[in-house]
C-alpha positions as CSV (number, residue, x, y, z in Angstrom):
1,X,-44.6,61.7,-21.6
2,X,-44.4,63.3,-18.1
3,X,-44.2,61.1,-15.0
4,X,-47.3,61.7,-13.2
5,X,-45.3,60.8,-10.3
6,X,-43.0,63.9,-10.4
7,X,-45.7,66.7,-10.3
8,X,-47.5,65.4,-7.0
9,X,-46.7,65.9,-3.2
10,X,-43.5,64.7,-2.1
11,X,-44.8,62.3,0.5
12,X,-47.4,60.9,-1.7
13,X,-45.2,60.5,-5.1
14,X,-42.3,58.8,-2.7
15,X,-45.4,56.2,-1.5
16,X,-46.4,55.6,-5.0
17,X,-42.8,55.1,-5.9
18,X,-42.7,52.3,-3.4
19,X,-45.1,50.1,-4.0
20,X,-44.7,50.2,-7.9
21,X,-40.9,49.5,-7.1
22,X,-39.4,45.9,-6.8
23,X,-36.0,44.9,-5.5
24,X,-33.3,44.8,-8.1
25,X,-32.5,41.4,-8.8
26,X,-28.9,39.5,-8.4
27,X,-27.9,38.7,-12.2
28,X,-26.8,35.3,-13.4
29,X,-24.2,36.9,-14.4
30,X,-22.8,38.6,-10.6
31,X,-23.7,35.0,-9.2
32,X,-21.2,33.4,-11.8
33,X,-18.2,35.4,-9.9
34,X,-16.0,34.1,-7.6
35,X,-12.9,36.8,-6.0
36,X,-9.3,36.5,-7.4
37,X,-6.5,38.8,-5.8
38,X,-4.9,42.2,-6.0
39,X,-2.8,43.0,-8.9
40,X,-0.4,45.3,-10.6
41,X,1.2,47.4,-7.9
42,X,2.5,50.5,-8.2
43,X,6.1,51.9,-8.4
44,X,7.3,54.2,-6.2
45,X,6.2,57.9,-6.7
46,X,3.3,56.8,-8.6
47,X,-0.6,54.9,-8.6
48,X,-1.9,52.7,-11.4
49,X,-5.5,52.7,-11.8
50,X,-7.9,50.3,-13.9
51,X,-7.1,47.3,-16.0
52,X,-8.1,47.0,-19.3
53,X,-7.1,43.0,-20.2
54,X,-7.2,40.8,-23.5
55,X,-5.2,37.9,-24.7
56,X,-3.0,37.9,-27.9
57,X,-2.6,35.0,-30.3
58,X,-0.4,33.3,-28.5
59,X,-2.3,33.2,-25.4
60,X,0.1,35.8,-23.4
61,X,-2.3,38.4,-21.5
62,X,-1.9,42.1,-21.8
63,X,-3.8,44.8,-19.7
64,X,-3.8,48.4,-20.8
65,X,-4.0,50.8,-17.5
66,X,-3.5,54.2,-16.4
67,X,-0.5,55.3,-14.0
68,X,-0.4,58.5,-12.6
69,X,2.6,60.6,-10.6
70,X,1.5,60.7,-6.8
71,X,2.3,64.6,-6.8
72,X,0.3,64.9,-9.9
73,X,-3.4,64.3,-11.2
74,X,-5.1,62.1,-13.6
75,X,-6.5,64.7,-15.6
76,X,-3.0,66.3,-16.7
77,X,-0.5,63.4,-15.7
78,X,-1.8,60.8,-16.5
79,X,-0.8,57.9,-19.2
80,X,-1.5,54.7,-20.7
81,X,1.1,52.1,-19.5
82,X,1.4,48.0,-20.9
83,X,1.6,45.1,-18.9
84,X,2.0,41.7,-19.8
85,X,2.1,37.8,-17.8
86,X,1.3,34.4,-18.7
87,X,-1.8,34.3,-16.8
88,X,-4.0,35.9,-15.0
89,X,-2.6,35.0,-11.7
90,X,0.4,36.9,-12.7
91,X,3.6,38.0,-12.2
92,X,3.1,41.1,-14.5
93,X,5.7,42.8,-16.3
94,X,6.1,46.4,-17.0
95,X,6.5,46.7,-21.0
96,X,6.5,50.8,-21.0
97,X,4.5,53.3,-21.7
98,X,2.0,53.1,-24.6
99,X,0.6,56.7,-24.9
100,X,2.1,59.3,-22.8
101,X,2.4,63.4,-23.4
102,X,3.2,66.7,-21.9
103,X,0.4,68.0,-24.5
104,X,-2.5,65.5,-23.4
105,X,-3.6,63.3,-20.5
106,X,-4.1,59.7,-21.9
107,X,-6.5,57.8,-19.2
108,X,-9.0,55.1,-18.6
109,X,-8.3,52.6,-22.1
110,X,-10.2,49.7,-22.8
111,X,-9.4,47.1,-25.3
112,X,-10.7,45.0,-27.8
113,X,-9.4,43.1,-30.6
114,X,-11.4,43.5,-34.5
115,X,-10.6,40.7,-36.6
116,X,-6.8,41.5,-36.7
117,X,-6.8,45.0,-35.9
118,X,-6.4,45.4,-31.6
119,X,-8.2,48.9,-30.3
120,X,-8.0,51.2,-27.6
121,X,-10.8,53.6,-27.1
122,X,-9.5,56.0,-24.3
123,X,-10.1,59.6,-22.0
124,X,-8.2,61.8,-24.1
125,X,-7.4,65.6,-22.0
126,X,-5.5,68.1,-24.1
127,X,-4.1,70.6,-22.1
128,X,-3.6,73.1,-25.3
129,X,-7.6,73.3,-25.3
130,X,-8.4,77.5,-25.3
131,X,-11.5,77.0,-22.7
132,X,-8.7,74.8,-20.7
133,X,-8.4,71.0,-19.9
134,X,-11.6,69.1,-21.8
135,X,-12.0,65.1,-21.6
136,X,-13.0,63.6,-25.1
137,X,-12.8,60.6,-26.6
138,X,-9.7,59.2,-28.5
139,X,-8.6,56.2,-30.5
140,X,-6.1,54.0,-31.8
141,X,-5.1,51.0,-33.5
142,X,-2.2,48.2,-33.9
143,X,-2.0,44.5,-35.5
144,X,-0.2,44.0,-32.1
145,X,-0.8,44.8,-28.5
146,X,3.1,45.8,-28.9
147,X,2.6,48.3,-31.3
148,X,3.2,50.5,-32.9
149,X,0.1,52.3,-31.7
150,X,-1.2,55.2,-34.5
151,X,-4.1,57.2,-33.3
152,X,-6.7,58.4,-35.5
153,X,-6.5,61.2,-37.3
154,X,-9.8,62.2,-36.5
155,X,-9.2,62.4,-32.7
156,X,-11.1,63.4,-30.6
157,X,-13.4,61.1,-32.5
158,X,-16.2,62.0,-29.8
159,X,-15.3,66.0,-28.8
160,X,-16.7,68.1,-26.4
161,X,-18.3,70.2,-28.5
162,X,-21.4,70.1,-30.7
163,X,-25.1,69.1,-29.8
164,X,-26.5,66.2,-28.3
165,X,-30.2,66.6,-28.2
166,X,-31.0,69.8,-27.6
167,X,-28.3,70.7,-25.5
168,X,-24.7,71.4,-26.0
169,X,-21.8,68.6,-25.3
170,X,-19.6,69.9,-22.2
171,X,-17.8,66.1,-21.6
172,X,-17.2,63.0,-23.2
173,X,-15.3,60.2,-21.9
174,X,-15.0,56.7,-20.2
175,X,-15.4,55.5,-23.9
176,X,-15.9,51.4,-24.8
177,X,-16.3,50.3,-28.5
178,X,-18.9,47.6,-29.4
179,X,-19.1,46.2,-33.0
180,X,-22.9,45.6,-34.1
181,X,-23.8,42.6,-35.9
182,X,-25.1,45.1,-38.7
183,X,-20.8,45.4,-38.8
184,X,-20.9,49.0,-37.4
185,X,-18.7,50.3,-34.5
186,X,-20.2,52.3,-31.6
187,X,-18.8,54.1,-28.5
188,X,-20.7,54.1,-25.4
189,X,-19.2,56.9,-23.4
190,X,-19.9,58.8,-20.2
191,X,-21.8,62.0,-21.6
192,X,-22.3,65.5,-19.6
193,X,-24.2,68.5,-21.4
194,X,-25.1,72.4,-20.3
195,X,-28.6,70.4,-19.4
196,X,-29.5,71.9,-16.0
197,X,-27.7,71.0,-13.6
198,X,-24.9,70.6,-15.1
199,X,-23.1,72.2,-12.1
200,X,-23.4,69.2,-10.3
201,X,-21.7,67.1,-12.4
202,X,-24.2,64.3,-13.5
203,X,-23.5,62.1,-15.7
204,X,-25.5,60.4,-18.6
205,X,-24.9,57.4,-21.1
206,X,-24.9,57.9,-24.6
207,X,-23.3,56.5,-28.3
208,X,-21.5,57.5,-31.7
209,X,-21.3,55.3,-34.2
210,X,-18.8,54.9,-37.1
211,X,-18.7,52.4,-40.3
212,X,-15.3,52.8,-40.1
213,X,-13.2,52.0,-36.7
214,X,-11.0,54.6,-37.2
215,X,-14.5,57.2,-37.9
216,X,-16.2,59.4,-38.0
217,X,-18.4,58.5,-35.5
218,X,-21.2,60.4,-35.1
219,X,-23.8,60.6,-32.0
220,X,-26.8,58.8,-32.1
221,X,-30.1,61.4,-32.4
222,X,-32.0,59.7,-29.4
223,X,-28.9,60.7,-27.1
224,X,-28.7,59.9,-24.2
225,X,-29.7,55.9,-23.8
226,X,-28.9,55.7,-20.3
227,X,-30.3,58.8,-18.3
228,X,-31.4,59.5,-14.2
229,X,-30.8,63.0,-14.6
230,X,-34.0,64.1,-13.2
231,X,-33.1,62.5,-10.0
232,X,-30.1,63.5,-9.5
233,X,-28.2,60.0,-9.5
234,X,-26.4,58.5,-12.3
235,X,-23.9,55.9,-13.3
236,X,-20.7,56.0,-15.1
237,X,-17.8,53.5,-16.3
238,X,-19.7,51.7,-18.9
239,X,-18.0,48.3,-20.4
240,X,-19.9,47.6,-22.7
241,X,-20.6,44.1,-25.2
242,X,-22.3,42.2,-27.3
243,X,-22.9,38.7,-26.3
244,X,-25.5,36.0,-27.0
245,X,-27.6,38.2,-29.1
246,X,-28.0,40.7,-27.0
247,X,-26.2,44.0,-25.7
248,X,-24.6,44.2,-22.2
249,X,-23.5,47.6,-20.5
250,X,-21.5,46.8,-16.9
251,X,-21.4,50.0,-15.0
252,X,-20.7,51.6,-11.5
253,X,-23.5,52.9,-9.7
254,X,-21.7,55.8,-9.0
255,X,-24.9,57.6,-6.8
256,X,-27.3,54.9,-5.4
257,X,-29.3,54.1,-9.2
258,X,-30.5,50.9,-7.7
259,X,-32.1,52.7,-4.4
260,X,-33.5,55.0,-6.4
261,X,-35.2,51.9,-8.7
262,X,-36.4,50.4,-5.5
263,X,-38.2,53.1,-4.2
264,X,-35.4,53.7,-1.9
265,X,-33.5,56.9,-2.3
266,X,-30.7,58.0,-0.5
267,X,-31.4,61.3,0.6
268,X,-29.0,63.6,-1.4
269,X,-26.7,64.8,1.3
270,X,-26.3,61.7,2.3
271,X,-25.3,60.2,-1.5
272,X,-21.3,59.3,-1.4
273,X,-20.2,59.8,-5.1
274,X,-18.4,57.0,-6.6
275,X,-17.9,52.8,-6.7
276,X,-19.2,52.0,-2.9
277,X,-21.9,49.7,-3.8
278,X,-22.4,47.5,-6.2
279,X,-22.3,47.7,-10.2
280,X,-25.2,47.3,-12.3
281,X,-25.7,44.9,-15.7
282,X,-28.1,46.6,-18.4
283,X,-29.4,44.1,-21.0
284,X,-30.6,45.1,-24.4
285,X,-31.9,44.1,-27.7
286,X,-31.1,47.4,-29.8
287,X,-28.3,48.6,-27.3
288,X,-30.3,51.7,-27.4
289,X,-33.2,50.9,-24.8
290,X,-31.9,49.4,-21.7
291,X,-34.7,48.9,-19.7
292,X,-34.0,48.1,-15.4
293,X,-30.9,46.6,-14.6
294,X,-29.6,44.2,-12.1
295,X,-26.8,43.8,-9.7
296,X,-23.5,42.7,-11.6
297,X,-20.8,42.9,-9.2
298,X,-20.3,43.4,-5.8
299,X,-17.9,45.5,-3.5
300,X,-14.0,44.3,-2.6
301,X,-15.7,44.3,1.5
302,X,-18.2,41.8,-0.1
303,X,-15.4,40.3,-2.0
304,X,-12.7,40.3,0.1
305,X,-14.1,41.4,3.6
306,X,-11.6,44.3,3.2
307,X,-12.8,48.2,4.2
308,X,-14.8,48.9,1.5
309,X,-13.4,51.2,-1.0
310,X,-14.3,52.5,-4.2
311,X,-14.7,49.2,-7.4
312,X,-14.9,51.0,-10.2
313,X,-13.7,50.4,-14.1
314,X,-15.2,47.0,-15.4
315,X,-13.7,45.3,-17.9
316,X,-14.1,41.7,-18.8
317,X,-11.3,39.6,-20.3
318,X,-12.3,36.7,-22.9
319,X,-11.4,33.7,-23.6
320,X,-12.5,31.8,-26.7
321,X,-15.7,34.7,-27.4
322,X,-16.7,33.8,-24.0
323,X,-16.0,36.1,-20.7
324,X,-13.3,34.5,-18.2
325,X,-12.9,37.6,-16.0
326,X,-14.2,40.4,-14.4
327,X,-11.5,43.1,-13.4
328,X,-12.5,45.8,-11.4
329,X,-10.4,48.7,-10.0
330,X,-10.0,49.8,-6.3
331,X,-9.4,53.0,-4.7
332,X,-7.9,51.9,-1.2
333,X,-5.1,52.0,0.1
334,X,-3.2,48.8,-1.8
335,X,-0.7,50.0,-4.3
336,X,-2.6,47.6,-6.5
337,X,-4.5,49.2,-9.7
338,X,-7.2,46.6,-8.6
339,X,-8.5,43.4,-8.4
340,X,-9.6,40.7,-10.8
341,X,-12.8,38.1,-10.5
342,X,-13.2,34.9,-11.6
343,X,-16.2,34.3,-13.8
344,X,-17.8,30.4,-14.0
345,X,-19.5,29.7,-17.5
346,X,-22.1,32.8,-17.6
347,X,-23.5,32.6,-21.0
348,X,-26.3,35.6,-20.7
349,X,-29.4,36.6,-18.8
């Protein structure tokens, strides 16, 4: 169905849009959040970015992350590096490099842990591509954070290529993996299609889903989930879970979402692109209709009172099936990959 609101004068569809709007609400679950510090600096010649954190069996915390060569660039030098520490509060220790090639660009891994089996679901840029650098989606497994890694021999399990909808796939990447309770495995990933206009660069939300962790996964037909295309805003980073019996999706509102919701919009040349306000928390039955979200995290100047910078890449860490941490990445000028935040007993909305 058309909204009415879009095919009437300007003036009168922004009034209407204001008074059916209401303020986005503060989530139980950004209230539960209390700031922890800066971690995981940098070597010298290089910049680490995001943290992707879980705990192995004997307690011992690893975080997956991406470091990059300051006279390079993420999208063809960039590659998957493992830390470890006992504890959150650190001090972290280098391990080496997990995925690393001259071929690919390895970037932006989360983690997650199936039964026995540990999983990284990761940007995956092969430079060898004919039409030039893509990003896709790649993935790989291990009985130990320690390795050995294998990837799948179906990667890219998501490609850039095919349909989704009626439009072709140009981009697929910022992937997380969810297991449903039916036993399935999806990927939520960060979706861009020819769809007009796809010039600008906005993104979308949608899923593939596999019986098999490894794949096939194949792109759910209602693609995308998440969408604000038509107003030229949009998120991207999704973290994705299932918690409580219900779906979660963190994500950064990378170009004012929650203005928009509010009746608010920031006037497009005045939109800065990227993690400078603060992250959304969608809620869902199906994972496959999200409905409005609320505020889940704030900003490091909220956090920290620091200049505000770009928080970006959630990722939670648990702790006994229940979330312990939010960890956030920060694009200022610490040599840190980011920070971490301290989460108090949140058990849902």
């Amino acid at each position: 169905m058309r909204n009415p609101i879009k095919f009437l004068p300007a003036a009168l569809a922004a009034g209407l849009l204001c008074l059916n709007a209401a303020a986005i609400e503060t989530s139980s679950f950004c209230k539960s959040q209390s700031p922890g510090k800066y971690i995981l600096d940098a070597e010298e010649g290089e910049w680490t970015w995001g943290m992707a954190p879980i705990y192995d069996e004997d307690g011992k915390l690893h975080i997956f992350n991406s470091v990059i060569p300051k006279n390079g660039s993420w999208i063809k030098n960039s590659k998957i590096v493992h830390w470890v520490a006992d504890s959150v509060e650190g001090p972290y220790k280098r391990l080496g490099d997990v995925f690393a090639s001259d071929e690919a660009s390895y970037h932006n891994p989360q983690i997650s842990r199936i039964d026995d089996t540990y999983v990284l679901v990761f940007l995956l840029n092969r430079h060898s591509d004919a039409n030039g650098s893509k990003q896709e989606v790649g993935i790989a497994t291990a009985k130990s954070p320690h390795g050995p890694w294998k990837e799948s021999p179906l990667n890219p399990v998501i490609p850039a290529s095919g349909k989704l909808g009626k439009h072709n796939i140009v981009h697929a990447s910022n992937p997380t993996l969810v297991r449903t309770p039916e036993g399935k495995f999806r990927i939520y990933y960060k979706s861009m299609t020819d769809q007009f206009p796809i010039k600008k660069g906005f993104r979308e939300i949608s899923f593939a889903e596999s019986d098999k962790i490894e794949g096939p996964y194949r792109n759910y037909k209602g693609n995308p989930v998440i969408s604000y295309l038509e107003d030229e805003v949009d998120i991207e980073d999704p973290y994705a879970f299932y918690y409580n019996d219900h779906y979660y999706m963190i994500v950064e509102d990378r170009r004012g979402v929650k203005d928009l919701l509010e009746g608010n919009p920031i006037p497009q040349d005045q939109i800065k692109n990227g993690g400078f306000r603060p992250g959304l928390i969608y809620q869902s039955k199906d994972g496959i209709d999200w409905g409005k979200p609320m505020v889940g995290y704030q900003t490091n100047e909220i956090y920290f009172g620091d200049k505000l910078a770009r928080s970006e890449r959630p990722s939670i860490l648990w702790k006994d099936g229940m979330p312990e941490y939010l960890f956030l990445s920060c694009h200022d000028d610490k040599p840190s990959a980011g920070y971490y935040i301290k989460l108090e007993s949140w058990k849902g909305e």
